[in-house]
N, C-alpha and C positions, 0 to 999 in steps of 0.2 A: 707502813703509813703512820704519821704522827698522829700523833688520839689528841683531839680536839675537847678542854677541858670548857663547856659552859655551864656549869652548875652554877648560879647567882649567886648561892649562898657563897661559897670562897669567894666571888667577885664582889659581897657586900652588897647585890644591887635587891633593893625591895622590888616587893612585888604584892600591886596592889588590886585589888577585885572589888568595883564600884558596881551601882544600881544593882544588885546582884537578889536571883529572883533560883525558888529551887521548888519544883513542885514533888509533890508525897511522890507519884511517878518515875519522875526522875530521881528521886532520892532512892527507891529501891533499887533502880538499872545501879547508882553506885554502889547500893552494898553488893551486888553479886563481885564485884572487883575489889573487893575491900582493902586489902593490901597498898594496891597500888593507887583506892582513893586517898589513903591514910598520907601517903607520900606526899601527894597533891598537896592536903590540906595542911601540915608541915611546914610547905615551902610557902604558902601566904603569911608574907609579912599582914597586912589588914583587910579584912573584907567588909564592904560596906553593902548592905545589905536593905531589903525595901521595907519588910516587917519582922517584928519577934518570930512569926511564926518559920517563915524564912532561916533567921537567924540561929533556929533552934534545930534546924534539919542540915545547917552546913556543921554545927557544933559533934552533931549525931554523928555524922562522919568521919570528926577526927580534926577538928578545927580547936584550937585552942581557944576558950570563952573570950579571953584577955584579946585577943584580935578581931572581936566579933562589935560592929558597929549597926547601927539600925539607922538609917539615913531618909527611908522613906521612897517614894519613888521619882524618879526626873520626867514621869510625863503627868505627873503635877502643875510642874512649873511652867505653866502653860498660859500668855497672857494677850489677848489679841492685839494687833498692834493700830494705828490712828488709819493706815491704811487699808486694814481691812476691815473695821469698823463703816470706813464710809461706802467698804463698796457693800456693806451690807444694807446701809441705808438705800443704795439705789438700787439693790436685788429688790428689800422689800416694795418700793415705788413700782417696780416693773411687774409682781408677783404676786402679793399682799393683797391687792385692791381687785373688786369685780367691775368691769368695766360698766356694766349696763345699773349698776347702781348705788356703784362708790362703795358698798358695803365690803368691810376687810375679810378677805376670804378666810379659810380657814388652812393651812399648809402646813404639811407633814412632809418629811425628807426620808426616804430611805435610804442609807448612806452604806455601802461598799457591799452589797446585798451580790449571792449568788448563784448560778446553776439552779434550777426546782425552790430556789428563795424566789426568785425573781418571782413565779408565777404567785408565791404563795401573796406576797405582798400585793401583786396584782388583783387579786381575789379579795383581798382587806380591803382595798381602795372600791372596789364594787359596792360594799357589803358600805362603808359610810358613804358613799353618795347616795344610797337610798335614805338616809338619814341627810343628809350633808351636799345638796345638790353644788354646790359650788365649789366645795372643797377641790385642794391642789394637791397632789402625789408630783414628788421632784422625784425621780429611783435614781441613784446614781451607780452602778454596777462597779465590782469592785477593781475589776480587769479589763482595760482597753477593748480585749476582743472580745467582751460583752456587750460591747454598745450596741450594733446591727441583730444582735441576736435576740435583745431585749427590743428593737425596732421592730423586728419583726413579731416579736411575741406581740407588741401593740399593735400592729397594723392586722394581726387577726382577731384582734380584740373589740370590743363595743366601744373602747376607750376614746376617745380623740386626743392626740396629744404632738406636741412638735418637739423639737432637738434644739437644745442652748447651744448646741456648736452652730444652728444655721440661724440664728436671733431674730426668728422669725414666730414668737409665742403671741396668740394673739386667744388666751381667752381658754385654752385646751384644759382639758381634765387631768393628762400629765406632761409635766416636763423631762425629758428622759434628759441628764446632766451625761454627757455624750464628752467632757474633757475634763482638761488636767487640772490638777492645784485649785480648783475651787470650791471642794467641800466642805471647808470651814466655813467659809462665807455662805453656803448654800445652807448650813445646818443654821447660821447665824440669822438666815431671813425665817425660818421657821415658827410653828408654834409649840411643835417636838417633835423629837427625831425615833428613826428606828434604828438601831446599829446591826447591821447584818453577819451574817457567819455565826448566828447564834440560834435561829428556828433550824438550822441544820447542824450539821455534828463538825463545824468547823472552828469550835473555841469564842467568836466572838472577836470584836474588832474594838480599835479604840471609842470608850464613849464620852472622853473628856474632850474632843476635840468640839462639842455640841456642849458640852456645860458649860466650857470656857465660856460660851455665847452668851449664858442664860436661858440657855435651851434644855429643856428636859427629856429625860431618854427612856424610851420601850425599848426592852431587850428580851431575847427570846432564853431559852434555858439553857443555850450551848457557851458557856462563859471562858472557857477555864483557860485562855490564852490569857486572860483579866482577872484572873481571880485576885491578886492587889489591888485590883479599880471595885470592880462592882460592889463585891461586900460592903466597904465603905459606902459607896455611892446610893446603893439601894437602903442601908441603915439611916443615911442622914437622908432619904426621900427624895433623892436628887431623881431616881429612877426606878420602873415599876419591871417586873417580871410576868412576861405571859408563856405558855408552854406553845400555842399552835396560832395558826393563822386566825381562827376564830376567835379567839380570845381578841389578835391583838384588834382585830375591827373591832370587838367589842369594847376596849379600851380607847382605840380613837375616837370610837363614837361619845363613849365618857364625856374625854376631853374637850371636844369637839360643842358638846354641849354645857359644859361647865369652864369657862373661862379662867377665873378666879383658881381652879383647879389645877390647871395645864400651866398659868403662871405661878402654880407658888411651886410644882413641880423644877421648874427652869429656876427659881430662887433659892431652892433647896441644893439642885447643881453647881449653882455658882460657888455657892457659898460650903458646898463639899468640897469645890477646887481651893478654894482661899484655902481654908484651912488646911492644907496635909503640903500645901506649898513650903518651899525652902529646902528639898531635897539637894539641889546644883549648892546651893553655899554650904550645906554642912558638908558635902562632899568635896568641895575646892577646899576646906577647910583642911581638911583631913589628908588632901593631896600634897597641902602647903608644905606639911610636916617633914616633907619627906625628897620636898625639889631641891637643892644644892644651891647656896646664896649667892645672889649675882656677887661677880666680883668688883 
């Protein structure tokens, strides 16, 4: 049989490694292979990389410094667009407002929350409407076939609450967000958010998708899917950390009662996103280098 010769390097073709993210974890599974990381890291012509710290654990492995770029990360670049801006205007009109007295409710999103989260949040939302008789819990489960299961955990619940997929909200204590593609907009009608897979041992989920908003984020202590987002996010005050469900009611109720508090939180997010944006151009940048000139 002919032996089939792909090595890039004789073929001259680079090879480039963008957004690139390496946790302590995983850097130890490479050194047990060490050898055969070394080869790996060799054959990267550039790697573009999300921070120093990153940058310093591909180097650790046998990455040449001189190929090592710090680029930041691309879910930075995150910038709502005119469209969903307005549907967030009329999330808030249909959501925001208590009907028997015009007064602006108070509304919290739990966003991609899951399995024993679900309840845990359910018990938060208990725990401020003794505080907070108006407030609005949106839970948005993180998995389609969570919808029914969370349906059901409310229908044995004290709760009252109805389904945005049957658009029939009239006034309930939760909205269970029961579809697709609208939990930017649903974080964006908020007054903060919770981001799920983090009171449980699940890493934690995006929380930029709710800062983008001006929306401020409670996160529970299971981060580490994010550990390039949070640290930042929590250092510039964009978002607070609680360890159990007790706390974070104790934290909605905070908020809930300080205004002034919960927006400078969502002002602190935005303004985490602004700054660490530009990830996508330095890295088109750096792609430029290396694409073959049109002819």
């Amino acid at each position: 049989m002919a032996k089939f010769n792909g090595n890039k390097s004789q073929k001259n073709i680079p090879v480039l490694v963008i957004n690139a993210r390496l946790s302590e974890k995983s850097q130890q599974g490479y050194q047990k292979v060490a050898k055969l990381t070394h080869i790996i890291m060799r054959s990267i012509t550039v790697l573009a990389s999300h921070n120093k710290t990153d940058a310093e654990r591909f180097i650790e492995l046998g990455l040449e410094a001189s190929k090592s770029h710090v680029t930041g990360s691309i879910k930075f670049d995150i910038t709502p667009s005119d469209e969903q801006l307005a549907k967030v205007l009329n999330l808030k009109k249909l959501y925001n407002s208590n009907e028997d007295n015009n007064d602006e409710r108070f509304v919290w999103v739990a966003g991609s929350t899951h399995p024993v989260e679900h309840e845990l949040v359910l018990s938060a939302h208990q725990e401020l409407l003794k505080k907070q008789p108006n407030a609005l819990l949106i839970i948005a489960p993180r998995h389609p076939e969570q919808f029914d299961k969370v349906g059901e955990l409310l229908t044995q619940s004290p709760l009252s609450f109805s389904r945005r997929s049957q658009n029939n909200y009239n006034n309930e204590q939760v909205l269970l967000a029961d579809t697709l593609g609208e939990l930017q907009c649903l974080y964006g009608a908020a007054n903060v958010s919770f981001i799920g897979g983090s009171l449980i041992r699940r890493g934690g989920h995006n929380p930029l998708e709710s800062a983008a908003f001006s929306v401020g984020v409670i996160t529970g202590p299971h981060t580490y899917n994010f550990d390039h987002v949070y640290p930042e996010l929590i250092k510039l005050k964009g978002a607070v950390m609680v360890d159990n469900n007790d706390e974070l009611a104790k934290q909605l109720i905070t908020f809930s009662q300080n205004t002034k508090a919960c927006q400078t939180l969502g002002i602190k997010a935005v303004q985490c996103v602004a700054k660490n944006q530009g990830a996508i151009q330095k890295t088109l940048t750096i792609i430029n280098q290396y694409l073959e000139p049109k002819p």
